[in-house]
OpenMM code with the backbone's topology and positions (N, CA, C; nanometers):
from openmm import Vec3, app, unit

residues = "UNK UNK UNK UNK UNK UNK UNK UNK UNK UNK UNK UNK UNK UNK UNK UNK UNK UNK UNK UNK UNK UNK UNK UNK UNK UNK UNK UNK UNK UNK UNK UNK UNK UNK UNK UNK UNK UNK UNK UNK UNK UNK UNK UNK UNK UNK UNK UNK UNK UNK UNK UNK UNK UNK UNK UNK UNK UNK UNK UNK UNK UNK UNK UNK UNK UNK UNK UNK UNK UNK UNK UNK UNK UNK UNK UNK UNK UNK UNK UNK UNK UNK UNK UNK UNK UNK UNK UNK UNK UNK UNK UNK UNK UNK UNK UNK UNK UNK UNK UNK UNK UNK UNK UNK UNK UNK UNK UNK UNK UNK UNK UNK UNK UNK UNK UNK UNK UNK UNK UNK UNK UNK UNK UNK UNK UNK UNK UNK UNK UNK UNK UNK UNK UNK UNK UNK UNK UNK UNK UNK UNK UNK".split()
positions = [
    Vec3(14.4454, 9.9631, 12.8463),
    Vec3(14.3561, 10.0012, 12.9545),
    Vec3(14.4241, 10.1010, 13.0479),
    Vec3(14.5656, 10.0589, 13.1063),
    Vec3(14.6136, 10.1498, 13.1752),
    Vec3(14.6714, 10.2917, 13.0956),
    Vec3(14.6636, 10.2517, 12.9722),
    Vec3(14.7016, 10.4237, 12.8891),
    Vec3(14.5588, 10.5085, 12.9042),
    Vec3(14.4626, 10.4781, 12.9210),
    Vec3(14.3600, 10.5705, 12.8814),
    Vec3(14.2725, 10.5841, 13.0986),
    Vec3(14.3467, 10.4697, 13.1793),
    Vec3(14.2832, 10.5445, 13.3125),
    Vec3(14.3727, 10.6336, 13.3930),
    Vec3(14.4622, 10.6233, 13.3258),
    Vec3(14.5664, 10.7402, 13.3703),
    Vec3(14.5666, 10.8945, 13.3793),
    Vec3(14.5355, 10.9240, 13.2225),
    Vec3(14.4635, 11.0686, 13.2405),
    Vec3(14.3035, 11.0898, 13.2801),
    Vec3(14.2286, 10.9672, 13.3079),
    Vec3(14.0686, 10.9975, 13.3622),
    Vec3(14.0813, 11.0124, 13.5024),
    Vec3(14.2037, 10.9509, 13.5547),
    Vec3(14.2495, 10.9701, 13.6837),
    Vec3(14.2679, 11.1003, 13.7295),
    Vec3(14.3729, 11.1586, 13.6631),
    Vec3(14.4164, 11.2836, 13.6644),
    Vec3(14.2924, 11.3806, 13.6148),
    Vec3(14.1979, 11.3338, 13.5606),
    Vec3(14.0649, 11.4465, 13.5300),
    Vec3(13.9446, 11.4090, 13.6507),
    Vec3(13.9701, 11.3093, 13.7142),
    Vec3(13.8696, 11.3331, 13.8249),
    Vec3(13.9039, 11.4113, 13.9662),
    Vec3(14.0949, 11.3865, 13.9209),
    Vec3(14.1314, 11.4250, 14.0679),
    Vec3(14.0656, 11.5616, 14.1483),
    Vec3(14.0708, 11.6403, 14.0815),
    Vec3(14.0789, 11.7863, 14.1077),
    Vec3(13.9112, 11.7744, 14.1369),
    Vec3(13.8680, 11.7201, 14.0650),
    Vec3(13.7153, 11.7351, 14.1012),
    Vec3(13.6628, 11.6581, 14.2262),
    Vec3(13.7277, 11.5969, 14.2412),
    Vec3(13.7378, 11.5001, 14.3785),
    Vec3(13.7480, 11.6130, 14.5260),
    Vec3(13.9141, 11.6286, 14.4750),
    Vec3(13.9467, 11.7088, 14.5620),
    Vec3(13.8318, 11.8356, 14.6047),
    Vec3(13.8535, 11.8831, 14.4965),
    Vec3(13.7404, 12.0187, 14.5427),
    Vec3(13.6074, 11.9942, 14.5825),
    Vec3(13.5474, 11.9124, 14.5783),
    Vec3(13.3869, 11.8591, 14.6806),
    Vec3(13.4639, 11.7798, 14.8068),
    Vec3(13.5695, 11.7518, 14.8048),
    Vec3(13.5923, 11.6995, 14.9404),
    Vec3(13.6357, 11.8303, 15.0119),
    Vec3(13.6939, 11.9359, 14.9661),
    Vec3(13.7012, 12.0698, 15.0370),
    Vec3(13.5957, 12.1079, 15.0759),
    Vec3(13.5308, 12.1487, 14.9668),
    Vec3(13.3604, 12.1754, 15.0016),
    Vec3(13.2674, 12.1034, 15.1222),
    Vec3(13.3040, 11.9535, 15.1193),
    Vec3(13.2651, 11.8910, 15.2625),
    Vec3(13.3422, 11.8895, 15.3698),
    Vec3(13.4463, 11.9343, 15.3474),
    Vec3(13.5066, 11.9709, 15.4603),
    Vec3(13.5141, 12.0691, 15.5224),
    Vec3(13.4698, 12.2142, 15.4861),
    Vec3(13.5119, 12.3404, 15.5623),
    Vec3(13.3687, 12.3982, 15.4819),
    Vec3(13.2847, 12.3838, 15.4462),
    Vec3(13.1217, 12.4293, 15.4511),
    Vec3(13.0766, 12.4664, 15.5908),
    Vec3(13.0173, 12.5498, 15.6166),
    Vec3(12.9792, 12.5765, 15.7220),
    Vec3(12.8164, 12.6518, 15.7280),
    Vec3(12.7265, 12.5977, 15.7585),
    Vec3(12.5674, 12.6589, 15.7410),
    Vec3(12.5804, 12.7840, 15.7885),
    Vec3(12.6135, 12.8668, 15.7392),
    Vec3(12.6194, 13.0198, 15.8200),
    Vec3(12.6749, 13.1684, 15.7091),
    Vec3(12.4948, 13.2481, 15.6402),
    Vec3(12.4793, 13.3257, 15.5856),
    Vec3(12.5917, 13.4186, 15.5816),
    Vec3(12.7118, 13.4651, 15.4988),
    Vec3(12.7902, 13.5801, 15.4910),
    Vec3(12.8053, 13.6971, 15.3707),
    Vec3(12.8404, 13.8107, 15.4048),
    Vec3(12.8870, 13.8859, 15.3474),
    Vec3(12.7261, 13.9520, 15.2688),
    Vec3(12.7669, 13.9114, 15.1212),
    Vec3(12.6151, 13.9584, 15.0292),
    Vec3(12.5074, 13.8362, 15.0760),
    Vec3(12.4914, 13.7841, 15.0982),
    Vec3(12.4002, 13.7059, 15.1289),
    Vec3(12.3015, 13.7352, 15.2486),
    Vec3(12.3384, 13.7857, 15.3239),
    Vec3(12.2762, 13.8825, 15.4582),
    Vec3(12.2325, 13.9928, 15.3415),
    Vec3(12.2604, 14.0657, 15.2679),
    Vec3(12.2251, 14.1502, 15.1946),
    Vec3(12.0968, 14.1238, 15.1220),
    Vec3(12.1023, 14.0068, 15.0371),
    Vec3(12.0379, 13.9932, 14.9288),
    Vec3(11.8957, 13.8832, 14.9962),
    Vec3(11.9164, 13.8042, 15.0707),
    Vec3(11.8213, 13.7214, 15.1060),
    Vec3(11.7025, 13.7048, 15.1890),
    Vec3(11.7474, 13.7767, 15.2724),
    Vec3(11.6867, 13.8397, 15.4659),
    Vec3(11.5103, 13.8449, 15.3952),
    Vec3(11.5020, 13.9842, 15.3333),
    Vec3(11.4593, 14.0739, 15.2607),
    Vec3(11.3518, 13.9646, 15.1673),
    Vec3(11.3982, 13.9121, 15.1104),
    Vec3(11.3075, 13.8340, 15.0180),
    Vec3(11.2660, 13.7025, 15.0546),
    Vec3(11.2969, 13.6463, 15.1520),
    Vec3(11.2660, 13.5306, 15.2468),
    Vec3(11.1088, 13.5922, 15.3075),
    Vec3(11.1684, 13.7264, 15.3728),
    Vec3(11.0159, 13.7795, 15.4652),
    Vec3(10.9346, 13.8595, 15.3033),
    Vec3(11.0101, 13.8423, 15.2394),
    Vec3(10.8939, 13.9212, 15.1430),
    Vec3(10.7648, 13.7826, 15.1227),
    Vec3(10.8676, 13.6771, 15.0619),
    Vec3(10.8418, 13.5771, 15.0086),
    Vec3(10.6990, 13.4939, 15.1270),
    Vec3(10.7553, 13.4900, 15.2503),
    Vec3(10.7145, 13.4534, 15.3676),
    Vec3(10.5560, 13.5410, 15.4269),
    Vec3(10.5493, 13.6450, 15.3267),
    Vec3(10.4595, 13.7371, 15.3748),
    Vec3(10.3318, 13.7546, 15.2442),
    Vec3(10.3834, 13.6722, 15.1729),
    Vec3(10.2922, 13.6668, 14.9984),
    Vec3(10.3011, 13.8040, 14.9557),
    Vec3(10.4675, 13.9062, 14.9577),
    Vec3(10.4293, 14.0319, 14.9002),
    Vec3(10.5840, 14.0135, 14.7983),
    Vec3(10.6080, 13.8936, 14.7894),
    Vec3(10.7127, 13.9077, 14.7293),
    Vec3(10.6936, 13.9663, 14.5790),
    Vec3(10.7660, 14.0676, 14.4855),
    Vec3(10.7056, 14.1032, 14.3619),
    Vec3(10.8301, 14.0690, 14.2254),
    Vec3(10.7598, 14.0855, 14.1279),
    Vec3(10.8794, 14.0694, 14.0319),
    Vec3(11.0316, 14.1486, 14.0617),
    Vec3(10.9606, 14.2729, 14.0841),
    Vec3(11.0421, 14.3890, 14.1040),
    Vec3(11.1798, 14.3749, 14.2238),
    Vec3(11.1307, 14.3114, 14.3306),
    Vec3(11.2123, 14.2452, 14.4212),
    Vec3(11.3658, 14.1663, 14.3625),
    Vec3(11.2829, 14.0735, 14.2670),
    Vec3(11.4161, 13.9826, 14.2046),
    Vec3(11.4862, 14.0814, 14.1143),
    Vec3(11.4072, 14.1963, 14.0429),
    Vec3(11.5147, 14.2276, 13.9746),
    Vec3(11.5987, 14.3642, 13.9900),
    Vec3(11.6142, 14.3837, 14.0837),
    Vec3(11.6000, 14.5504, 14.1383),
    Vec3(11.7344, 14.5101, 14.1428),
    Vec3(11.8678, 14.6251, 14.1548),
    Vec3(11.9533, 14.6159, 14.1253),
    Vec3(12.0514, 14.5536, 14.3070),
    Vec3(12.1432, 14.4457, 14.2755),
    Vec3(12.2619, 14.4352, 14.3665),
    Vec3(12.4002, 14.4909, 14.3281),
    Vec3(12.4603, 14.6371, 14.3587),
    Vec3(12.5605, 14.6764, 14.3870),
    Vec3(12.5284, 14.7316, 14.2038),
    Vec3(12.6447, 14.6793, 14.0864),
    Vec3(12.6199, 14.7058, 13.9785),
    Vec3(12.5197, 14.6276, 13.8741),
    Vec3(12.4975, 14.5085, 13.9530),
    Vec3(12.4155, 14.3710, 13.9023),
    Vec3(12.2641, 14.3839, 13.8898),
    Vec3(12.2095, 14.3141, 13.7824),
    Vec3(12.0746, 14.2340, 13.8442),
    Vec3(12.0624, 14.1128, 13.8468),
    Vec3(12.0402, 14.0340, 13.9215),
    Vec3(12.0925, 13.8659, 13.9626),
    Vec3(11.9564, 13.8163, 13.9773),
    Vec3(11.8439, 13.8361, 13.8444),
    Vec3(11.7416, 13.7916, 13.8879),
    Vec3(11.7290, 13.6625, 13.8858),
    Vec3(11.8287, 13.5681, 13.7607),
    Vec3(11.8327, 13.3831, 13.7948),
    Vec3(11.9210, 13.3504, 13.9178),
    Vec3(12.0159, 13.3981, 13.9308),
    Vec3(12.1027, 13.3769, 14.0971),
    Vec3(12.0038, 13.4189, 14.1902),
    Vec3(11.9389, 13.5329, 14.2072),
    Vec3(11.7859, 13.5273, 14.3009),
    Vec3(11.7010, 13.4097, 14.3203),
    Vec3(11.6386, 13.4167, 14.2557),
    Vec3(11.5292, 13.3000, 14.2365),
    Vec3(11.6295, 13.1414, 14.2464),
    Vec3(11.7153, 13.1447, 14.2157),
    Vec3(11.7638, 12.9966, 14.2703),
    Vec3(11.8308, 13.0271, 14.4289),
    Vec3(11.8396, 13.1197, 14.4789),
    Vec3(11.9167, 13.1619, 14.5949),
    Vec3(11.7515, 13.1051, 14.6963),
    Vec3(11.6596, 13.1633, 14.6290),
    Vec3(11.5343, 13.1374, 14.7015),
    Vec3(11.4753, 13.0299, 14.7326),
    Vec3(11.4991, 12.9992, 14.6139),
    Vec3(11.4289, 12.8177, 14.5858),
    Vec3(11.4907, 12.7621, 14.6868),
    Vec3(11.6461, 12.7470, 14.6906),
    Vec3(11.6947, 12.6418, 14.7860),
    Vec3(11.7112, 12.6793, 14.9167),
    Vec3(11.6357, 12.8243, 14.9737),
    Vec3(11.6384, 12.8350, 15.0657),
    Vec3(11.5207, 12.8336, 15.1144),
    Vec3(11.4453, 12.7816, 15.0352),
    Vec3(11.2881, 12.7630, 15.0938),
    Vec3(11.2870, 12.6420, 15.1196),
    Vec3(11.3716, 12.5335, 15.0203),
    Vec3(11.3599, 12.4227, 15.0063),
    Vec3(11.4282, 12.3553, 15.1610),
    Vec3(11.5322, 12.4421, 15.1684),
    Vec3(11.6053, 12.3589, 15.2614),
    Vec3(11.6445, 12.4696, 15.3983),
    Vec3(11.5237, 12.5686, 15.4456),
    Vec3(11.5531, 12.6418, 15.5296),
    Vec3(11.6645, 12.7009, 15.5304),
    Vec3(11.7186, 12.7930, 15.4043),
    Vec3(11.8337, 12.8297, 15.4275),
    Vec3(11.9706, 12.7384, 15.4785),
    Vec3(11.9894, 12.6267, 15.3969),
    Vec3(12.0941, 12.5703, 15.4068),
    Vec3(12.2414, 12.6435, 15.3535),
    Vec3(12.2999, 12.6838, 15.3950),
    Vec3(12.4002, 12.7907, 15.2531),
    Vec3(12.4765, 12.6425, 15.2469),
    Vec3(12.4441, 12.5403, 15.2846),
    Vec3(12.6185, 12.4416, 15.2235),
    Vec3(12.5157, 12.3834, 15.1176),
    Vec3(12.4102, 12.3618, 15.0734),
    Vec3(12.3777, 12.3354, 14.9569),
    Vec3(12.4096, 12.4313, 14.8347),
    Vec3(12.4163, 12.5430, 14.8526),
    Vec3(12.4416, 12.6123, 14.7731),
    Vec3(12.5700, 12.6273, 14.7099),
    Vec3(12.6605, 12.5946, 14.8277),
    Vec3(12.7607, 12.5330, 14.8143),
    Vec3(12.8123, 12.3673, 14.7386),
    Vec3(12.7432, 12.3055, 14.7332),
    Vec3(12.7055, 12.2155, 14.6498),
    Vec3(12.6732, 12.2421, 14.4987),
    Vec3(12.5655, 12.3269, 14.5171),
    Vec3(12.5290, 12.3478, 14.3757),
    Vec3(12.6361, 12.4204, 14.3010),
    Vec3(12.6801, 12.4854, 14.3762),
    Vec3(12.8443, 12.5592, 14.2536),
    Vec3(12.9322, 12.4460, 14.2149),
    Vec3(12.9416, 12.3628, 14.3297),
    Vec3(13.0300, 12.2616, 14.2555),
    Vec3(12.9776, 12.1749, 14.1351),
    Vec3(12.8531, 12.1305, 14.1356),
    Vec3(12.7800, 12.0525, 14.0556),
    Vec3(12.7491, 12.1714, 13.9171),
    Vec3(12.7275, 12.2868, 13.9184),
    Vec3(12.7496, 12.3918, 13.8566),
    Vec3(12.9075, 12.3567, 13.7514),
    Vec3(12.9994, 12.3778, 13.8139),
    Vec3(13.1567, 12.3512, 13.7812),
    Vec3(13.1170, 12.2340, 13.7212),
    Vec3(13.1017, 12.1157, 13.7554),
    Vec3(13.1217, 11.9773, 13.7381),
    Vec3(13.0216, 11.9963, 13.6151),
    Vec3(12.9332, 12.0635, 13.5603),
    Vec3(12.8983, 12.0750, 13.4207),
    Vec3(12.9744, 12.1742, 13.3319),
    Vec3(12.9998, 12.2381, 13.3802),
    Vec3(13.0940, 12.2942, 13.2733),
    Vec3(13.1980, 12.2463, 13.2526),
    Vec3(13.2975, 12.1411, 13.3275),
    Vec3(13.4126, 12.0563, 13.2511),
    Vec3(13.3300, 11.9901, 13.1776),
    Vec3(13.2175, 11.9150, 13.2509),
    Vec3(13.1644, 11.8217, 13.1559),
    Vec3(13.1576, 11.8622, 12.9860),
    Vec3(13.0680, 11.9567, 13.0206),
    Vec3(13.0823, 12.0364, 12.8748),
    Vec3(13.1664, 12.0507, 12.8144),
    Vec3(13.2660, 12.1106, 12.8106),
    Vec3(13.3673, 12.1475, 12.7610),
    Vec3(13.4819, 12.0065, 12.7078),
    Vec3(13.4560, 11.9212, 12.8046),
    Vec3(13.4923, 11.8131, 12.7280),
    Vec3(13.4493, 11.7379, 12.6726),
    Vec3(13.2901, 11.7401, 12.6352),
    Vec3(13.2133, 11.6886, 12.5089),
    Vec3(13.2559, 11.7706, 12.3966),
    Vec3(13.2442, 11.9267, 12.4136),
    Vec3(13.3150, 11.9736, 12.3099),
    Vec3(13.4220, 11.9554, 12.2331),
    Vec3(13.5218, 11.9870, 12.3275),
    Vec3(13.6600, 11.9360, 12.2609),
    Vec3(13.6856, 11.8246, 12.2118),
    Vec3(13.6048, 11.7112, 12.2843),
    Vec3(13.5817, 11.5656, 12.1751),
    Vec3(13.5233, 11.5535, 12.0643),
    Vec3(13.4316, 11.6102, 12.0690),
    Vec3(13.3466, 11.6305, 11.9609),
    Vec3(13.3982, 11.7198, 11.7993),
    Vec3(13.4773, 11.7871, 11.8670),
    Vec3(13.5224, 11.8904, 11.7768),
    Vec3(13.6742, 11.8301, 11.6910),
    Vec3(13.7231, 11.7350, 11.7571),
    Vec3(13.7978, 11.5969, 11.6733),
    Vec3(13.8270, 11.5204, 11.7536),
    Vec3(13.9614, 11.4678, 11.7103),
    Vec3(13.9999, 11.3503, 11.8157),
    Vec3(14.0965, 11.4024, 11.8719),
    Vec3(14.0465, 11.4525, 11.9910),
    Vec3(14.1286, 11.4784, 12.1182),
    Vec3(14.1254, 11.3996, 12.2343),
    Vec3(14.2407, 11.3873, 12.2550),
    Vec3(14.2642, 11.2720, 12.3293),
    Vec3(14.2460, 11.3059, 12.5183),
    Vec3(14.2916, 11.2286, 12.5833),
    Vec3(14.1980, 11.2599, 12.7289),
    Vec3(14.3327, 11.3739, 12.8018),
    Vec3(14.4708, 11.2623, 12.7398),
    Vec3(14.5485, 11.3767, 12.7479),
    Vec3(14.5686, 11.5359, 12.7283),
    Vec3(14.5041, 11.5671, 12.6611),
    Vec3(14.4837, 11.7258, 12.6166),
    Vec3(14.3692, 11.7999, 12.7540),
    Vec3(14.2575, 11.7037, 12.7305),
    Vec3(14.1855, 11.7435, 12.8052),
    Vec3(14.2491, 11.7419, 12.9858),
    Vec3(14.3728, 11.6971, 13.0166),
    Vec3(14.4217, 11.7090, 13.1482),
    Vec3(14.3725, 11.8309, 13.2350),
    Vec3(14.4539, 11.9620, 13.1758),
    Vec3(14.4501, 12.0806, 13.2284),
    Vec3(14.3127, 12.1111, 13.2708),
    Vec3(14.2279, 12.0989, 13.2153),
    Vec3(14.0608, 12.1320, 13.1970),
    Vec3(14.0218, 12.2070, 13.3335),
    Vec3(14.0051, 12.0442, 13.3786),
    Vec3(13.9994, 12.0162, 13.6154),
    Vec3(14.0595, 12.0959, 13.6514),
    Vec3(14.2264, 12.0767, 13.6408),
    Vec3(14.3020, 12.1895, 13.7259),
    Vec3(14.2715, 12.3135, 13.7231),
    Vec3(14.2056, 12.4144, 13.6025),
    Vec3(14.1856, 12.5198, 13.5802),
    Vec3(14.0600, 12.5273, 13.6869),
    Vec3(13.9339, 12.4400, 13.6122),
    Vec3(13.8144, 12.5245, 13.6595),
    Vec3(13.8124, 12.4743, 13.8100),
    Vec3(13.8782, 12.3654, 13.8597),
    Vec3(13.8093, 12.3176, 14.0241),
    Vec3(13.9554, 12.3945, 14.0985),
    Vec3(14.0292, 12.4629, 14.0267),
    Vec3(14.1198, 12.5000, 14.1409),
    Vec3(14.1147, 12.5848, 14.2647),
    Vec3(14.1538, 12.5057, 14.3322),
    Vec3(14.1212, 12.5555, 14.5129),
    Vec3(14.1936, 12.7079, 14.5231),
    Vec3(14.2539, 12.8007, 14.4036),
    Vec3(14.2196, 12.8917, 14.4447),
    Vec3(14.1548, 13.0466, 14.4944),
    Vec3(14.0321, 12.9420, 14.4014),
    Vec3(13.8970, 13.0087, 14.3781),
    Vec3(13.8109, 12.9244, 14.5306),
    Vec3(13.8650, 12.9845, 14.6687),
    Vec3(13.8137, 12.8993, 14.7348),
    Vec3(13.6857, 12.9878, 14.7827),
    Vec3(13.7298, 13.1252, 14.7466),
    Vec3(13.6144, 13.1839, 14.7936),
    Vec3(13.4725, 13.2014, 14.6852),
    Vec3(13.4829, 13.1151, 14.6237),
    Vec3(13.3672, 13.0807, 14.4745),
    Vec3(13.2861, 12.9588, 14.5299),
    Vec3(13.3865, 12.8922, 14.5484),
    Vec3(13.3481, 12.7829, 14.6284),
    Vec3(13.2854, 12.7454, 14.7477),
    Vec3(13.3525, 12.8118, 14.9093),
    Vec3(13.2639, 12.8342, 14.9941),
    Vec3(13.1323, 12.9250, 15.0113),
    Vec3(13.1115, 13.0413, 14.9556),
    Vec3(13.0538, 13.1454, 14.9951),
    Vec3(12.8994, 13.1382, 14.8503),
    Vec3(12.7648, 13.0550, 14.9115),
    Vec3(12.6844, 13.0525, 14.8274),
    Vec3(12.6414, 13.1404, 14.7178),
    Vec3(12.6640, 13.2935, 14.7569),
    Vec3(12.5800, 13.3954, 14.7110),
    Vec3(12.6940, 13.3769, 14.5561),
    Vec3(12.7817, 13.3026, 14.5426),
    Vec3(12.8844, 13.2915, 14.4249),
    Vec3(12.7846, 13.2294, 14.3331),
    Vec3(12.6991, 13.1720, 14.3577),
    Vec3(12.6239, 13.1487, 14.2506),
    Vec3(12.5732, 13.1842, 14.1431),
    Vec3(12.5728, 13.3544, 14.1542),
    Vec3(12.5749, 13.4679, 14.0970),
    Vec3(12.6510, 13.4729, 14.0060),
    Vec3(12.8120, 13.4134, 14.0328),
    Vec3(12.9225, 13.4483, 13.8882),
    Vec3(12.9208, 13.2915, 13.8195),
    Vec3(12.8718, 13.2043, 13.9009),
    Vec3(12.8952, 13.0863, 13.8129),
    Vec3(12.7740, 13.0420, 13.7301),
    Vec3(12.6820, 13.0425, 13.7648),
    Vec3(12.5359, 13.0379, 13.6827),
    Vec3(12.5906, 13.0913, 13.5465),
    Vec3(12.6027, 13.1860, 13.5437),
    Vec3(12.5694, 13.2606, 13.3918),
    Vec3(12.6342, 13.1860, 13.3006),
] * unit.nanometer
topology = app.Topology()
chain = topology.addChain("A")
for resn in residues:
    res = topology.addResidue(resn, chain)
    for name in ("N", "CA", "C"):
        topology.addAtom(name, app.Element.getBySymbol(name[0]), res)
């Protein structure tokens, strides 16, 4: 029993850690691209003229028409909360270890040990600006 909660230990840590960052230094307050990208389609949205064309019209080199439309949703949903969004990257993250370690199980018998590194890679704090700043939703979605 204690051989196999040892490394589940060590695979929750990091994921622990990083939503307790996230609740700790979140702050409800629109920055950077997000003043850019949202303002704009809130009053579009708010005015019944919002159009396809809106979501997919280009940001910088991008078109972020699924990071749009979920940028929207939860800001309709929750008046522009940006620490949900902040949430959702983590829960975002927290499926892709997931994934990745159904895979690697799946794909033989790999043990939990192997799977250690996994957490440390994807929840590492020093991707903090992925983490705080919602409009990141953009690089982690895809």
């Amino acid at each position: 029993m204690l051989k196999k909660s040892i490394p589940l230990f060590i695979l929750a840590l990091p994921v622990a850690l990083s939503f307790f960052f996230v609740f700790h230094f979140a702050v409800d307050v629109p920055w950077g691209d997000q003043l850019d990208i949202l303002p704009h389609l809130l009053e579009k949205c708010h005015e019944g003229k919002l159009a396809l064309s809106d979501l997919t019209s280009a940001h910088n080199e991008h078109r972020i028409f699924f990071p749009r439309v979920v940028m929207l949703a939860l800001a309709w949903l929750t008046h522009w909360d940006t620490r949900v969004e902040m949430l959702l990257i983590q829960v975002m993250l927290l499926s892709v270890l997931l994934l990745l370690i159904r895979e690697m199980r799946l794909s033989g018998h790999i043990g939990y040990w192997w799977l250690t590194p996994l957490p440390w890679l994807i929840f590492n704090l020093k991707q903090w600006e992925t983490m705080l700043f919602g409009v990141q939703i953009a690089y982690i979605l895809p």
